[in-house]
PDB file of N, CA, C and O in Angstrom:
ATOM      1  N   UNK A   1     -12.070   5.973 -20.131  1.00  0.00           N
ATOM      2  CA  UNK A   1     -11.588   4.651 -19.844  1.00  0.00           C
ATOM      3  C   UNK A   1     -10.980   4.068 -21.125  1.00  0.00           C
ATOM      4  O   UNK A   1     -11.500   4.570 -22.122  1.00  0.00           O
ATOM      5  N   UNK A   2     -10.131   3.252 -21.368  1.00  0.00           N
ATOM      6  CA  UNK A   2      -9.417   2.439 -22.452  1.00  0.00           C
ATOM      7  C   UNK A   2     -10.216   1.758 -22.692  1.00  0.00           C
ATOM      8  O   UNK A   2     -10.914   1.208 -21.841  1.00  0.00           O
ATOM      9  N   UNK A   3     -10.335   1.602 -23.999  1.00  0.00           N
ATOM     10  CA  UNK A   3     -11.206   0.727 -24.772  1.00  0.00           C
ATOM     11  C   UNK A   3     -10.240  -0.786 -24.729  1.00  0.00           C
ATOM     12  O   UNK A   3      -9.036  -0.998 -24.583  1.00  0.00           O
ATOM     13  N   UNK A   4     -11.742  -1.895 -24.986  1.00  0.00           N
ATOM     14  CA  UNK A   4     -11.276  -3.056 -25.023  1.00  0.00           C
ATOM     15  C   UNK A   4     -10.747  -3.274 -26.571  1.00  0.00           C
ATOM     16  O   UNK A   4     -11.449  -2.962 -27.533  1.00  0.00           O
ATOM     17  N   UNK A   5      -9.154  -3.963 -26.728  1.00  0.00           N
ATOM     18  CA  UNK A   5      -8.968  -3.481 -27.675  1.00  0.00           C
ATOM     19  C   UNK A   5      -8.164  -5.391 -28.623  1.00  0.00           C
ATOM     20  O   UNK A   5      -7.410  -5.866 -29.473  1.00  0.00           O
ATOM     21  N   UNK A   6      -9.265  -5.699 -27.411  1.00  0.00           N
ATOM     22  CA  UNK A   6      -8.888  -7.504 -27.145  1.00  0.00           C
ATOM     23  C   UNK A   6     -10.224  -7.959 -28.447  1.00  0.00           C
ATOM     24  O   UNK A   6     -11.356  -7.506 -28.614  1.00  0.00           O
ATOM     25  N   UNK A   7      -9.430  -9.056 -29.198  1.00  0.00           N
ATOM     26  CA  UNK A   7     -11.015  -9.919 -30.144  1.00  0.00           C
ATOM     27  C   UNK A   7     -11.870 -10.606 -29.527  1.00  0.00           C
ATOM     28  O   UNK A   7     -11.484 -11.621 -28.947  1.00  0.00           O
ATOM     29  N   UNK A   8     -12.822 -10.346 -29.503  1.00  0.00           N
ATOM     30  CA  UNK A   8     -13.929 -11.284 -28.674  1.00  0.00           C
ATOM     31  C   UNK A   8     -14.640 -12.613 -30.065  1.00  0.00           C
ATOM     32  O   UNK A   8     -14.670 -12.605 -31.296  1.00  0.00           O
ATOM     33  N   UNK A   9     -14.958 -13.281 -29.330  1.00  0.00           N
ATOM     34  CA  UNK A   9     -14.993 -14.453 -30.317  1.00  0.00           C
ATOM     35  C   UNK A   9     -16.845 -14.648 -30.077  1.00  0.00           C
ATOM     36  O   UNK A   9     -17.546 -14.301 -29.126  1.00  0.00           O
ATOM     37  N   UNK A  10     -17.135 -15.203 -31.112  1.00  0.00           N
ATOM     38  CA  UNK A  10     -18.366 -15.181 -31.504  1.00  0.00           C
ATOM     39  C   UNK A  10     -19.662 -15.622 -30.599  1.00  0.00           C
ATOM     40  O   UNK A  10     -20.068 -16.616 -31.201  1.00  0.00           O
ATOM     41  N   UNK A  11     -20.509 -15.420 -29.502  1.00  0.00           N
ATOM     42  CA  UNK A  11     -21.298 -15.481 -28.430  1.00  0.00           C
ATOM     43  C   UNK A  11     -20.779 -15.273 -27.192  1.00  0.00           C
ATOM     44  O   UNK A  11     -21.403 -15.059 -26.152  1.00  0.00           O
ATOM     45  N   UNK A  12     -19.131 -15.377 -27.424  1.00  0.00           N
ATOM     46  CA  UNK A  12     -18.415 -15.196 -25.691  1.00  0.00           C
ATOM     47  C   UNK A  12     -18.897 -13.899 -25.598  1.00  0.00           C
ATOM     48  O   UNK A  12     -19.369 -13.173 -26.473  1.00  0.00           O
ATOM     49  N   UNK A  13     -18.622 -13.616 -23.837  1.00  0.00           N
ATOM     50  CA  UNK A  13     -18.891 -12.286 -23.896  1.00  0.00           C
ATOM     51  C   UNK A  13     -17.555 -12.082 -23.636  1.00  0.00           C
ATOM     52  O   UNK A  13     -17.403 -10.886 -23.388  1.00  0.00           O
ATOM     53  N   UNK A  14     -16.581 -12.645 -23.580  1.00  0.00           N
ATOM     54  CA  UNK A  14     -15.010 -12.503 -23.302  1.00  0.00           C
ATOM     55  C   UNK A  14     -13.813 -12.664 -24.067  1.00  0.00           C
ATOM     56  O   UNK A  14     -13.422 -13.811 -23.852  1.00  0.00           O
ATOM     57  N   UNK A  15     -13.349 -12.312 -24.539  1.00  0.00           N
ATOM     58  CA  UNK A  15     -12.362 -13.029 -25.240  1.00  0.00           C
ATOM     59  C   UNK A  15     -11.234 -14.090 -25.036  1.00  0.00           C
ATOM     60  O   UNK A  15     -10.856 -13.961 -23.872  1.00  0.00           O
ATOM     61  N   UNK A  16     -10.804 -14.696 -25.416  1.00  0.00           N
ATOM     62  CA  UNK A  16      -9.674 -15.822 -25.074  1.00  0.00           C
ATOM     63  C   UNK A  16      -8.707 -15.312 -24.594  1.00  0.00           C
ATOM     64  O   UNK A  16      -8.570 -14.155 -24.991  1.00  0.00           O
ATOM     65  N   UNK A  17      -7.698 -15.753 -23.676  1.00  0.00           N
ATOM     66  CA  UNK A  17      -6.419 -14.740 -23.252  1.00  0.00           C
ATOM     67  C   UNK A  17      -5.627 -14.455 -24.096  1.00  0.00           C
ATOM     68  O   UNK A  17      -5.037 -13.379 -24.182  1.00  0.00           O
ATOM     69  N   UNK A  18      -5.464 -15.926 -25.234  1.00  0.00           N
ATOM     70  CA  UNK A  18      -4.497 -15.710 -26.084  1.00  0.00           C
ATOM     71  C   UNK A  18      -4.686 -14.647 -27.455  1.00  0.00           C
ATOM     72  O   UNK A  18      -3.783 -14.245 -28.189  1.00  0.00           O
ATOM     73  N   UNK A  19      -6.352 -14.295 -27.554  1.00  0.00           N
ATOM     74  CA  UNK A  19      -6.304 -13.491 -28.360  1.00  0.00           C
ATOM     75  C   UNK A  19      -5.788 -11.535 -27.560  1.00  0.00           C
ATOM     76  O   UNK A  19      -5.627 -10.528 -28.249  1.00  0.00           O
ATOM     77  N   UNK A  20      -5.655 -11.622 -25.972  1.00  0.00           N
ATOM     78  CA  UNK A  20      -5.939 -10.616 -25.757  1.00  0.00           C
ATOM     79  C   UNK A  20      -4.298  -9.774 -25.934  1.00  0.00           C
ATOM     80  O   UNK A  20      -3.196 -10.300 -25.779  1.00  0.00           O
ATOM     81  N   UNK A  21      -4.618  -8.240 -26.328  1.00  0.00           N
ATOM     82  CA  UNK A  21      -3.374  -7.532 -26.952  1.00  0.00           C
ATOM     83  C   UNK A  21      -2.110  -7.640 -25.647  1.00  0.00           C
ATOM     84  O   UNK A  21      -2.540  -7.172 -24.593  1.00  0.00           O
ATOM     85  N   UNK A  22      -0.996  -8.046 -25.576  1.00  0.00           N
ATOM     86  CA  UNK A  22      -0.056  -7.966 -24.488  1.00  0.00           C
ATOM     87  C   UNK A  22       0.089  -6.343 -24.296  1.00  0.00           C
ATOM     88  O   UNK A  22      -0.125  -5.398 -25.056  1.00  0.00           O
ATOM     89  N   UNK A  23       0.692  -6.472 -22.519  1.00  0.00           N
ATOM     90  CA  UNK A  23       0.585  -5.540 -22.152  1.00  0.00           C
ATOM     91  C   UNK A  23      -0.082  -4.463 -21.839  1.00  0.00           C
ATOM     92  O   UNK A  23       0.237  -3.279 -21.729  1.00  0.00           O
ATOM     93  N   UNK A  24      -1.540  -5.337 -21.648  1.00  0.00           N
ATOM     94  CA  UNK A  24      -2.886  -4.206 -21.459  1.00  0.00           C
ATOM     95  C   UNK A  24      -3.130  -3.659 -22.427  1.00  0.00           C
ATOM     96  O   UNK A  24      -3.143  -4.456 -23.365  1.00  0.00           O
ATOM     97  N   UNK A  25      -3.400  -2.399 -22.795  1.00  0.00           N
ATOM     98  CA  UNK A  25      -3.897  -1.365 -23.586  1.00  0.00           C
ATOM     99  C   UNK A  25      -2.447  -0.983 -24.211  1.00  0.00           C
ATOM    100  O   UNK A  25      -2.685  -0.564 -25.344  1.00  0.00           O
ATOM    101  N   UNK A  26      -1.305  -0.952 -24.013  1.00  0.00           N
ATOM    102  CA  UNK A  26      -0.204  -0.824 -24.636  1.00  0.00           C
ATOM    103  C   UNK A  26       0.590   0.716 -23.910  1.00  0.00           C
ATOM    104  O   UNK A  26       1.726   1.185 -23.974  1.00  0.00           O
ATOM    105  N   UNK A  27      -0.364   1.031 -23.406  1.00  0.00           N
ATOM    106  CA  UNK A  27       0.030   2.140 -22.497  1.00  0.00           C
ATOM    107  C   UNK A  27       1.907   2.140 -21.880  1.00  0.00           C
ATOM    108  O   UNK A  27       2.412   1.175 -21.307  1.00  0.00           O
ATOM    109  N   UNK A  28       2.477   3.155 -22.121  1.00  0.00           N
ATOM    110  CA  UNK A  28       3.571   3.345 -21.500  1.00  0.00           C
ATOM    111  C   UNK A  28       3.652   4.123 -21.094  1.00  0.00           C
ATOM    112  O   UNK A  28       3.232   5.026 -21.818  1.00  0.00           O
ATOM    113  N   UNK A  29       4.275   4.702 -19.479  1.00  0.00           N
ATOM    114  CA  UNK A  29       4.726   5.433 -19.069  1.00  0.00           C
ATOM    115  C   UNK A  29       5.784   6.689 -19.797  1.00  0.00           C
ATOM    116  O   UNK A  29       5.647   7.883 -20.061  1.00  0.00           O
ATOM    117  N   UNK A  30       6.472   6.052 -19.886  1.00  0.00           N
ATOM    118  CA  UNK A  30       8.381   6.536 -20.345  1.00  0.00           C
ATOM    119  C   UNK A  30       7.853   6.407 -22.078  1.00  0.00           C
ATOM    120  O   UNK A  30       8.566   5.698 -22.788  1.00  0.00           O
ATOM    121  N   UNK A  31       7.015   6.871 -22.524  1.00  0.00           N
ATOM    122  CA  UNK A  31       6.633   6.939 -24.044  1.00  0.00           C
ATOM    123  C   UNK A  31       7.174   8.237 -24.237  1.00  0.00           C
ATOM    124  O   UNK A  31       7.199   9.026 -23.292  1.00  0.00           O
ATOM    125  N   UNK A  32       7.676   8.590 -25.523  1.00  0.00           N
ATOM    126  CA  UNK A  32       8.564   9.919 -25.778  1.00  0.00           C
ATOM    127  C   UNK A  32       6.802  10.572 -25.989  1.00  0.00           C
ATOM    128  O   UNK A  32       6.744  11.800 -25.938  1.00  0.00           O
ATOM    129  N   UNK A  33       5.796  10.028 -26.153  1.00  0.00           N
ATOM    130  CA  UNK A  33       4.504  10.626 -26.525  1.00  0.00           C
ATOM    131  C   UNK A  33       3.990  11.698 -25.437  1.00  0.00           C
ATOM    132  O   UNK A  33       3.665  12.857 -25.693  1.00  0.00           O
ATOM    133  N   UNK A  34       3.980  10.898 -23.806  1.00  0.00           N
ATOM    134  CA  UNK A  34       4.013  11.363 -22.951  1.00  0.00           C
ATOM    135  C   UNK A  34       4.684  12.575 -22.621  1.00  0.00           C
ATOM    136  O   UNK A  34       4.046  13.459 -22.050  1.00  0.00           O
ATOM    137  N   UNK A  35       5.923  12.741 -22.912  1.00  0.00           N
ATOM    138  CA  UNK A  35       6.723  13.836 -22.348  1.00  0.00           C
ATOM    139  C   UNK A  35       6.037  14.908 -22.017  1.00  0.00           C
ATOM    140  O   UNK A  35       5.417  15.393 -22.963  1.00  0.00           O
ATOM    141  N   UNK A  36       5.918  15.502 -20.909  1.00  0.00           N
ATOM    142  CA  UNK A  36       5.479  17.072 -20.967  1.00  0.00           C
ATOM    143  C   UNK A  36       3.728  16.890 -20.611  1.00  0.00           C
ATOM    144  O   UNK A  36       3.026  17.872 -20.370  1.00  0.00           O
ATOM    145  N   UNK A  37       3.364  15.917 -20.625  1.00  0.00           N
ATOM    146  CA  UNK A  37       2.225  15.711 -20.326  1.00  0.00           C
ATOM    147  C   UNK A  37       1.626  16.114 -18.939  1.00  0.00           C
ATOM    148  O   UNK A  37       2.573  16.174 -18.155  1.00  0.00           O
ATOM    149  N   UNK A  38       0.785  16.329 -18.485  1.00  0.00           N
ATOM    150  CA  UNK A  38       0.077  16.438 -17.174  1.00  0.00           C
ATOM    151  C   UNK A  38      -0.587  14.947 -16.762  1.00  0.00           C
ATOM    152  O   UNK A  38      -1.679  14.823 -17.315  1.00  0.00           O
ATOM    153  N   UNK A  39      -0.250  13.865 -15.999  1.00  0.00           N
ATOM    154  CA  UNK A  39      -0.822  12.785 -15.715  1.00  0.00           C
ATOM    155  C   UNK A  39      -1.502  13.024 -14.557  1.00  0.00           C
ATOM    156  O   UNK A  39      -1.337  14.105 -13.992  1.00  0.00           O
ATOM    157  N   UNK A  40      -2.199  12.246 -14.131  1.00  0.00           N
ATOM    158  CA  UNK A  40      -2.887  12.324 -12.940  1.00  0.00           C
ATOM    159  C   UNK A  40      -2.324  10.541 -12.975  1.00  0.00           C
ATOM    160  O   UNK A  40      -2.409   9.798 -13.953  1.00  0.00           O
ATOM    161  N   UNK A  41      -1.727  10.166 -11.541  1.00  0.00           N
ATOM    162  CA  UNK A  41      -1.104   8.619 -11.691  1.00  0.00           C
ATOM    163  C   UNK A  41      -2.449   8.689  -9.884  1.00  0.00           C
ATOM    164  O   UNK A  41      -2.753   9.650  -9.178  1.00  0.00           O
ATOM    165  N   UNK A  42      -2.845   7.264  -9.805  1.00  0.00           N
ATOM    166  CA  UNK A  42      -3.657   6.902  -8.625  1.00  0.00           C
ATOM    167  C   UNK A  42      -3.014   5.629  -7.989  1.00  0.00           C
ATOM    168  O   UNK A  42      -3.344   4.476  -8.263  1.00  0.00           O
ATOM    169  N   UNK A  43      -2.056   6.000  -7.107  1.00  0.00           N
ATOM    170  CA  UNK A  43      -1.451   4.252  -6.835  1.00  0.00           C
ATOM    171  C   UNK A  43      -2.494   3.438  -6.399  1.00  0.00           C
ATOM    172  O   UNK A  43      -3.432   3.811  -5.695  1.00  0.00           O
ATOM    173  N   UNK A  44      -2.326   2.423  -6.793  1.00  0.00           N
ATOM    174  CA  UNK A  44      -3.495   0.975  -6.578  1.00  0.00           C
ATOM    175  C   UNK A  44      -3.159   0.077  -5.042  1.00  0.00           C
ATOM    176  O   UNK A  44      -3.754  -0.124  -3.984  1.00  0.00           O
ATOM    177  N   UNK A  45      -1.949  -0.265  -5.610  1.00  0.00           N
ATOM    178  CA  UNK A  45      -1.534  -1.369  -4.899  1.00  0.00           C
ATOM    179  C   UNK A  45       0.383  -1.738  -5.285  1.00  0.00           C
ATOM    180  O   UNK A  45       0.834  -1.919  -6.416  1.00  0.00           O
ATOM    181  N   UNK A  46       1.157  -1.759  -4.028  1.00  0.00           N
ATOM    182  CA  UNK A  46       2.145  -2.833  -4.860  1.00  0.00           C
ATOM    183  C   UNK A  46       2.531  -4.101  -4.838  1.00  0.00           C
ATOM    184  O   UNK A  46       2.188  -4.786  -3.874  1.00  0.00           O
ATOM    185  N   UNK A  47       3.375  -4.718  -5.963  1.00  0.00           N
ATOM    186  CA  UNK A  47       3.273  -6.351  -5.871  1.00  0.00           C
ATOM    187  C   UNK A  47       4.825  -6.810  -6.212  1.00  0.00           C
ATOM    188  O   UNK A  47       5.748  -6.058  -6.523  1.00  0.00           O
ATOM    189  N   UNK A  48       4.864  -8.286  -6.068  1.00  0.00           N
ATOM    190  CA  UNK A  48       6.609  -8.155  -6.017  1.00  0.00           C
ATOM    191  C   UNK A  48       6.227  -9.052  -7.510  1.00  0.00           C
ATOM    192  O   UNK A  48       5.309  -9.847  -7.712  1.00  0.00           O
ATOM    193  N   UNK A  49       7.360  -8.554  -8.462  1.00  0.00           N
ATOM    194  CA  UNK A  49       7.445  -9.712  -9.440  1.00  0.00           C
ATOM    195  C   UNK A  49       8.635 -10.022 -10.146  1.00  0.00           C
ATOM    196  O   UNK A  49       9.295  -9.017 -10.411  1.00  0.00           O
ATOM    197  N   UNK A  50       9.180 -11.234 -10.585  1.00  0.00           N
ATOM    198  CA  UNK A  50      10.479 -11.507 -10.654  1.00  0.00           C
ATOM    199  C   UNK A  50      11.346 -10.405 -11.735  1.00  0.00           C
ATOM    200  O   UNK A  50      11.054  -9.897 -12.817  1.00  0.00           O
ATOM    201  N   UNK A  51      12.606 -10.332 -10.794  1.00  0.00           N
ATOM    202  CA  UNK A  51      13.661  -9.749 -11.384  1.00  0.00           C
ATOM    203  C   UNK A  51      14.435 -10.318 -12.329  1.00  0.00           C
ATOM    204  O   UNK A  51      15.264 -11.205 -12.131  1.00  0.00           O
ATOM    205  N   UNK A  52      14.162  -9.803 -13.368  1.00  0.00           N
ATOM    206  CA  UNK A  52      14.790 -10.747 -14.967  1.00  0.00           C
ATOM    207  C   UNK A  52      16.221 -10.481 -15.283  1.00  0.00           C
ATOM    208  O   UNK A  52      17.043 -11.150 -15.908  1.00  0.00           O
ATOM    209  N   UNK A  53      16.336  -8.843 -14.434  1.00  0.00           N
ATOM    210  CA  UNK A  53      17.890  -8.468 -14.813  1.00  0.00           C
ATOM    211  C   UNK A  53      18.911  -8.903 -13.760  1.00  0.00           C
ATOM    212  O   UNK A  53      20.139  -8.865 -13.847  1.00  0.00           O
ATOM    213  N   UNK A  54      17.966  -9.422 -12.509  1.00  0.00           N
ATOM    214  CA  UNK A  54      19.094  -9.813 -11.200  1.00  0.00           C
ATOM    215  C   UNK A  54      19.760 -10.912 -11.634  1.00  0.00           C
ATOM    216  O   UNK A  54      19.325 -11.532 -12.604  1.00  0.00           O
ATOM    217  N   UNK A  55      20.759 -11.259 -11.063  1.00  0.00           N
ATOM    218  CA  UNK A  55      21.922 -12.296 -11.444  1.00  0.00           C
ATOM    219  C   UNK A  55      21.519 -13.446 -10.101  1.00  0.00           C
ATOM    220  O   UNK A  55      21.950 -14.598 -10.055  1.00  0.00           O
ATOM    221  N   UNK A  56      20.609 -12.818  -9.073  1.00  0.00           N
ATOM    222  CA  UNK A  56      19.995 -13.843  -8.119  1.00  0.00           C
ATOM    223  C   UNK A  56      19.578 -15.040  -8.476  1.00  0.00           C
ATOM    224  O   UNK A  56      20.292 -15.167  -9.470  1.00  0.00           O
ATOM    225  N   UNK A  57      18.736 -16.384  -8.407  1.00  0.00           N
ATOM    226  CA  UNK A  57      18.118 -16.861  -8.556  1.00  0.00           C
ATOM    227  C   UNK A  57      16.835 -16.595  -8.136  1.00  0.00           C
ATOM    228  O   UNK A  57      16.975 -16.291  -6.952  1.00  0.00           O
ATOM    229  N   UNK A  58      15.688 -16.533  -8.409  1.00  0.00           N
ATOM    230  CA  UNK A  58      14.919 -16.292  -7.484  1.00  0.00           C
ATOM    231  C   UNK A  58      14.056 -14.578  -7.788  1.00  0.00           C
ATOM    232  O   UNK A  58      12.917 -14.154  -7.983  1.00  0.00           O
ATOM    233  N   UNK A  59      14.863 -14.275  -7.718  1.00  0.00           N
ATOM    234  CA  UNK A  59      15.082 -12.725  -7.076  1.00  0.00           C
ATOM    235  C   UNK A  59      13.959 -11.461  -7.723  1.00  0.00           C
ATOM    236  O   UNK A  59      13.812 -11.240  -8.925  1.00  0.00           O
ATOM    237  N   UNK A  60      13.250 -10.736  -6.609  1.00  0.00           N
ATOM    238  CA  UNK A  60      11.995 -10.176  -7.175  1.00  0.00           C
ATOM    239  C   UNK A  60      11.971  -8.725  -6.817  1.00  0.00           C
ATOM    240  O   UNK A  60      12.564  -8.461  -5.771  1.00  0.00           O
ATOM    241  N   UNK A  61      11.533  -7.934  -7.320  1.00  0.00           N
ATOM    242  CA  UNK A  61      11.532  -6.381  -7.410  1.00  0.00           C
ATOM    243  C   UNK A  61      10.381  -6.161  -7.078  1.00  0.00           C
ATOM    244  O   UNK A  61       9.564  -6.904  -7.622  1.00  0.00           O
ATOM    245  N   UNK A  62       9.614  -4.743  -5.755  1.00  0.00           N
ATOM    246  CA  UNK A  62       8.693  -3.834  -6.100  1.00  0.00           C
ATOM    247  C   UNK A  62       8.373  -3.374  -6.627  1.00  0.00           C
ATOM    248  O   UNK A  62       9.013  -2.352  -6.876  1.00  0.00           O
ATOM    249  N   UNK A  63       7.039  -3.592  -7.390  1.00  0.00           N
ATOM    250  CA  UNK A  63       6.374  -2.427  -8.383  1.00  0.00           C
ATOM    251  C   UNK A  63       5.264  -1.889  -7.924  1.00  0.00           C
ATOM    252  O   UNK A  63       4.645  -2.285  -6.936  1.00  0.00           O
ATOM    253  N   UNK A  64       4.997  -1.033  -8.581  1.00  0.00           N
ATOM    254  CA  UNK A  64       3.635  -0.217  -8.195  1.00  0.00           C
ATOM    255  C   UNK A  64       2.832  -0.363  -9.094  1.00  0.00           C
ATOM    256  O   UNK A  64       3.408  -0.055 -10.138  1.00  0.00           O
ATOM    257  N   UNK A  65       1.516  -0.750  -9.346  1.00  0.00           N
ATOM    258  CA  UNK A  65       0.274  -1.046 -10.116  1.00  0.00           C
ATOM    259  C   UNK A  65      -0.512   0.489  -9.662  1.00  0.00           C
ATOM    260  O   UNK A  65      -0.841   0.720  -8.499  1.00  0.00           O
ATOM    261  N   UNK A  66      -0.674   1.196 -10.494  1.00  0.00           N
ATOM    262  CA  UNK A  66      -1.558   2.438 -10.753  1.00  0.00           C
ATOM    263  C   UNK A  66      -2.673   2.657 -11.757  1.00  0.00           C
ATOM    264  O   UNK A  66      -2.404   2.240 -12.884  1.00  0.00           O
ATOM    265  N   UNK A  67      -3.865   3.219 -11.603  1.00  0.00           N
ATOM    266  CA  UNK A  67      -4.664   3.912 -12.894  1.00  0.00           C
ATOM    267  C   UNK A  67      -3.870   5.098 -13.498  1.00  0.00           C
ATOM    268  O   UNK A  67      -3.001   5.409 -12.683  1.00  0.00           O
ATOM    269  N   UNK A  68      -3.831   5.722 -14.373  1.00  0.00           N
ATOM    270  CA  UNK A  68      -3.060   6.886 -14.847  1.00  0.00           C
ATOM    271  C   UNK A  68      -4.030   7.331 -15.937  1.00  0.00           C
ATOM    272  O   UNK A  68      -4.553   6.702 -16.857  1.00  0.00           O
ATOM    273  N   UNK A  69      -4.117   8.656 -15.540  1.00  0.00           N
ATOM    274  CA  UNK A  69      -4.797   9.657 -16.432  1.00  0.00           C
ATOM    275  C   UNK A  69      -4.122  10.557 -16.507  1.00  0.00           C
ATOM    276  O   UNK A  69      -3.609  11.333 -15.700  1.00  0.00           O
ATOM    277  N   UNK A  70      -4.139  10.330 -18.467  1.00  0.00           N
ATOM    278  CA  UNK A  70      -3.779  11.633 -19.336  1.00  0.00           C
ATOM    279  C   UNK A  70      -4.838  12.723 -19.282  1.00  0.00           C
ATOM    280  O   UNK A  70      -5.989  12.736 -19.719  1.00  0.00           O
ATOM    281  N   UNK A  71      -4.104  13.664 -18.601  1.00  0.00           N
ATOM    282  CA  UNK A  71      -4.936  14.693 -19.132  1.00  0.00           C
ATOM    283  C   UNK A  71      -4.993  15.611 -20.234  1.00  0.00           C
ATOM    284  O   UNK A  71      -3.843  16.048 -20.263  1.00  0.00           O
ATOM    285  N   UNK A  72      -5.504  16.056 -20.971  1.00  0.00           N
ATOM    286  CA  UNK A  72      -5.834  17.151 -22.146  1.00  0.00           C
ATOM    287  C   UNK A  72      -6.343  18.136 -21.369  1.00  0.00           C
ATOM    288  O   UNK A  72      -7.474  17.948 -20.923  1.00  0.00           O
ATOM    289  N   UNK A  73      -5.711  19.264 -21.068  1.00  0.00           N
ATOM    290  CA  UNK A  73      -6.034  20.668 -20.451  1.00  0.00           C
ATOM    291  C   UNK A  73      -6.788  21.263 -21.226  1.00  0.00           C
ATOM    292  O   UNK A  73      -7.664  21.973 -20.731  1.00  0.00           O
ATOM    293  N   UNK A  74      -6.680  21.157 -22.579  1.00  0.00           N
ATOM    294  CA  UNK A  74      -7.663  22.339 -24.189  1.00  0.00           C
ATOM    295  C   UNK A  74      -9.340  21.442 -24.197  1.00  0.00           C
ATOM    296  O   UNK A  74     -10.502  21.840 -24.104  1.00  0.00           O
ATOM    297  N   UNK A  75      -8.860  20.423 -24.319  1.00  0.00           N
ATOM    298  CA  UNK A  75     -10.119  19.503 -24.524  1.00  0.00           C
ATOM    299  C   UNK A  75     -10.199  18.163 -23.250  1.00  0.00           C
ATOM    300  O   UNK A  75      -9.773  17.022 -23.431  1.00  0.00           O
ATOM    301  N   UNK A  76     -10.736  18.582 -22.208  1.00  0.00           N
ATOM    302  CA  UNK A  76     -10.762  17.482 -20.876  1.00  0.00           C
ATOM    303  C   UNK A  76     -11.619  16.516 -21.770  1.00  0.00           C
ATOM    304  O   UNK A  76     -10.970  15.520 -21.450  1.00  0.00           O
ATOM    305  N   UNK A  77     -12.236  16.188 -22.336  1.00  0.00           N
ATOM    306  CA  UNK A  77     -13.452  14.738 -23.116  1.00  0.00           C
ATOM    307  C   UNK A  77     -12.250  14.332 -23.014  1.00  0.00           C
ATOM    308  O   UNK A  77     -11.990  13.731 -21.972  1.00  0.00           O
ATOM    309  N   UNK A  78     -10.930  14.546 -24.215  1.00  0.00           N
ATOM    310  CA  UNK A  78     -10.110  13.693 -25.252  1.00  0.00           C
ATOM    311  C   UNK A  78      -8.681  13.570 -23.949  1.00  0.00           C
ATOM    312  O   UNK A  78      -7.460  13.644 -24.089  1.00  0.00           O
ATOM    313  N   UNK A  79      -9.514  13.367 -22.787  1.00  0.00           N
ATOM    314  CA  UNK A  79      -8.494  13.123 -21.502  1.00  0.00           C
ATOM    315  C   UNK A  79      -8.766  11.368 -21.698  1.00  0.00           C
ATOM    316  O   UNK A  79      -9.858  10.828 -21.879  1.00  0.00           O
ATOM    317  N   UNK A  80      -7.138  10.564 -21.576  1.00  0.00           N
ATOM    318  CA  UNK A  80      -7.136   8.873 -21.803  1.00  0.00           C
ATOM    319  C   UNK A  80      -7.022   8.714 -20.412  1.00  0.00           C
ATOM    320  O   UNK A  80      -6.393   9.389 -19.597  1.00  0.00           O
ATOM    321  N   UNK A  81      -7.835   7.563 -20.242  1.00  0.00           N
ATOM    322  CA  UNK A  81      -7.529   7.023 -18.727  1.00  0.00           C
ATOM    323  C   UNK A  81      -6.843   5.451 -19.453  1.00  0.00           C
ATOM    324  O   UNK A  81      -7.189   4.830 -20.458  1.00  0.00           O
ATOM    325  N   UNK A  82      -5.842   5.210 -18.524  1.00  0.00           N
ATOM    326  CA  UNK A  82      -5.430   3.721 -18.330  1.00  0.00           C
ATOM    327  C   UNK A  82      -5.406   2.996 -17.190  1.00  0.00           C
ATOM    328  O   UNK A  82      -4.776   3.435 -16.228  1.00  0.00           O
ATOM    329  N   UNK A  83      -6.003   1.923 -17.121  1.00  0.00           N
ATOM    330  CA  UNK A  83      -5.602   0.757 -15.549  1.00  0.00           C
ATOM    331  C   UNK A  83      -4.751   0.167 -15.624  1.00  0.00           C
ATOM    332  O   UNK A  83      -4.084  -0.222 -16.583  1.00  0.00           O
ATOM    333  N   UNK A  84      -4.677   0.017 -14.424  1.00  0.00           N
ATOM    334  CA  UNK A  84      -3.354  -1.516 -14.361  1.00  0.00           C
ATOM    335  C   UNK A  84      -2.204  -1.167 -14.686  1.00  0.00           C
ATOM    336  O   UNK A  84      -1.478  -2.103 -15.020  1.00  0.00           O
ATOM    337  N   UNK A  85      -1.481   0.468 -14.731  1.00  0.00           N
ATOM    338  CA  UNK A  85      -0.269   0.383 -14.927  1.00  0.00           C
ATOM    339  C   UNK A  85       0.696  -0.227 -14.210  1.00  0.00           C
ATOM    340  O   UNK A  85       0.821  -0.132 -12.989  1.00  0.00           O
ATOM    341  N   UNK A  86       1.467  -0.931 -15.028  1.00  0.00           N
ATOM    342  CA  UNK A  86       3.129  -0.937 -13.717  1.00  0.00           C
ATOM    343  C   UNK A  86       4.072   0.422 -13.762  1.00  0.00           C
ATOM    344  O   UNK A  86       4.401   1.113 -14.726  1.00  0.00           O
ATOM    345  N   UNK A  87       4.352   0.533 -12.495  1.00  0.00           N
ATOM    346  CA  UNK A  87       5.492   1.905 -12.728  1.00  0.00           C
ATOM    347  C   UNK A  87       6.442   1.321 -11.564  1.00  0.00           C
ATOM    348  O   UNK A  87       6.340   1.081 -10.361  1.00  0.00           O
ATOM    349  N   UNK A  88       7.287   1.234 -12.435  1.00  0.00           N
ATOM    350  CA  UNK A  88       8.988   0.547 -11.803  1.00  0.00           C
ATOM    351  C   UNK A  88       9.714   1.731 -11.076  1.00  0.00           C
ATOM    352  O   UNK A  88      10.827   1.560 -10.577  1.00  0.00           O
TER     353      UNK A  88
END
């Protein structure tokens, strides 16, 4: 599982939103890191959220929200899981 990689502040058991790292865990799909990789992707759910590049007003795109696991074939332990991906 991805570590929490958010500051937690002193008795919270949570951290503030504004301290928390953008973009989840920082995880990317389309990372040149990835290439060639073996993923295991688990679709979740999809959700509509606004289209920044449409010239619409308004205007909102399908995405897909997935878990995605890296796998390591040599060493399965040092296999990364991530939640909450978006995959466009």
């Amino acid at each position: 599982m991805a570590k929490d990689k958010s500051k937690k502040s002193d008795g919270d058991e949570f951290a503030k939103p504004s301290e928390a790292p953008s973009g989840g865990d920082g995880f990317t799909l389309t990372s040149d890191e990835n290439r060639g990789k073996l993923l295991l992707i688990t679709p979740l759910r999809t959700e509509r959220i606004e289209d920044k590049f449409s010239k619409e007003p308004g205007a909102t795109k399908e995405i897909i929200v997935a878990d995605v696991a890296v796998l390591d074939e040599k060493k399965p332990a040092k296999s990364e899981e991530h939640e909450e991906v978006y995959v466009f």
